[in-house]
C-alpha positions in Angstrom: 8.9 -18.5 6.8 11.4 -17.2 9.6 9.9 -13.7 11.0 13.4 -12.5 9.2 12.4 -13.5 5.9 8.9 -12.1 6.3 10.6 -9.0 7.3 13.0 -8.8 4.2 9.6 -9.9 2.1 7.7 -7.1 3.3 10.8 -4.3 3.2 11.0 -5.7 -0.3 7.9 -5.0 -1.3 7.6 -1.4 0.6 11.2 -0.6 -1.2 9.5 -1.5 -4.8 6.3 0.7 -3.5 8.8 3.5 -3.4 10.4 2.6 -6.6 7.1 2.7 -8.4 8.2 -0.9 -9.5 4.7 -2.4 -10.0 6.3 -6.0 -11.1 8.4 -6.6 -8.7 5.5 -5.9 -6.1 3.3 -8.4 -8.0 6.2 -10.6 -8.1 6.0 -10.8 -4.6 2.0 -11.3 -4.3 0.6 -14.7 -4.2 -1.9 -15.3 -7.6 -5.2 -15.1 -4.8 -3.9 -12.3 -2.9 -6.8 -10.6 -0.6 -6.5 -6.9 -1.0 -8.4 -4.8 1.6 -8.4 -1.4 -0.1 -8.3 1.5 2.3 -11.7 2.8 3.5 -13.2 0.5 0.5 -14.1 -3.1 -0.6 -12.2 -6.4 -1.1 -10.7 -7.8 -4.3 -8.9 -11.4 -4.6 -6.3 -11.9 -7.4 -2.9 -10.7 -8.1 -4.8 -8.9 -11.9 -7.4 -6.8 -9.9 -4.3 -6.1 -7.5 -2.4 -5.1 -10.6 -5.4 -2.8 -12.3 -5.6 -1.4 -8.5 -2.1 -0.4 -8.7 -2.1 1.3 -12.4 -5.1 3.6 -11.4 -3.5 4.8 -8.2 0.0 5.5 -10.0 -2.5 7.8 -12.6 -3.8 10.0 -9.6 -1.0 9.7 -7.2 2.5 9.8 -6.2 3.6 8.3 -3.1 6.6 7.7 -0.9 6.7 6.1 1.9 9.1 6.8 4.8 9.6 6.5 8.6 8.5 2.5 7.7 8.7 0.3 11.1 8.2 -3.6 10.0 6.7 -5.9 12.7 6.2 -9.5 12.2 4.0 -11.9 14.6 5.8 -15.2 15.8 6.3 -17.9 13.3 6.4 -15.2 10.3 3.0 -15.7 9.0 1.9 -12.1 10.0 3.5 -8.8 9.4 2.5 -5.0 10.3 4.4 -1.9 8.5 3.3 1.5 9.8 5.2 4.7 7.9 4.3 8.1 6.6 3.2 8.5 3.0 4.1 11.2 1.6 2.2 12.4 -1.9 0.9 14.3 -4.8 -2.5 14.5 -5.9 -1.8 14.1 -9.3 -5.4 14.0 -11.5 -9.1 14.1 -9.9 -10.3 10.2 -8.7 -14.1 9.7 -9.4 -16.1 10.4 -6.1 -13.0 12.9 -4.7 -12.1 16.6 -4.6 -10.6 18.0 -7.7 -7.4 17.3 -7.8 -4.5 20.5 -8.6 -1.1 19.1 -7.8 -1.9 19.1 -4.1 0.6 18.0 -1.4 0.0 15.2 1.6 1.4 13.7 4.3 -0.1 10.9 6.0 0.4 8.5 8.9 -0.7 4.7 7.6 -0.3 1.2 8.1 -0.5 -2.3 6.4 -1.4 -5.3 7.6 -0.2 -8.4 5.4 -0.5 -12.5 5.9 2.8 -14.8 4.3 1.6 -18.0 2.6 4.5 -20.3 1.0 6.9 -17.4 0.9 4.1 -14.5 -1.1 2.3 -12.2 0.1 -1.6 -13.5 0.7 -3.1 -10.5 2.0 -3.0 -6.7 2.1 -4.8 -4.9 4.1 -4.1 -0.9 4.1 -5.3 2.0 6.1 -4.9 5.8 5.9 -7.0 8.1 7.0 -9.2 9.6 4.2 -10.6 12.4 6.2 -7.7 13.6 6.5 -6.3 13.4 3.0 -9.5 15.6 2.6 -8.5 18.2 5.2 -5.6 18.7 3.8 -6.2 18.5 0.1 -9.1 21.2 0.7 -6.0 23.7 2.4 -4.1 23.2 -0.4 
């Protein structure tokens, strides 16, 4: 791919995050995808990806804004770094309680094109800091 079309793939899929449009960001996933889940493990597969996606969308709402896309020569690597913005919508296992809290965040993903999909994602945000600020709130 052309480091244009990896930049429209990778807009596209940040413009469906902010849609909440699961499907179309699946769409755009190759079936192996490599997720590298913030501060957490690794899954492979597009269905773990999509189970990952369901149980964020049931404790959180996010936005993202202030996106900057970057793509390496050749178009097989891309960068996005934004601000999420979010609600803490119902308490996640292992985390403070949730009550409707409010967060901003810097945060970044990393992703690698194969054949035109997305083959990895690799996100980071900084948890201790989600936890600051969900404590003041």
């Amino acid at each position: 791919m052309s480091e244009t079309e990896t930049r429209d793939l990778v807009e596209n899929y940040l413009a469906a995050f902010n849609a909440g449009d699961h499907e179309h960001m699946l769409s755009l996933l190759s079936e192996d995808v490599v997720h590298d889940i913030n501060e957490g493990g690794r899954e492979i597969g597009k269905e773990k990806f999509r189970w990952f996606l369901g149980l964020m969308s049931r404790h959180y709402r996010e936005t993202l804004s202030d996106i900057a896309v970057m793509t390496a020569p050749g178009g097989v690597r891309a960068a996005a770094e934004y601000t999420v913005r979010g609600t803490y919508l119902t308490t996640a296992e292992g985390l403070p309680e949730a009550s409707g809290q409010s967060y901003t965040l810097p945060g970044g993903i990393f992703f690698e094109i194969d054949d035109g999909l997305i083959s990895r994602v690799t996100a980071y945000r900084s948890l201790e800091n989600w936890k600051r600020q969900i404590a003041k709130a």
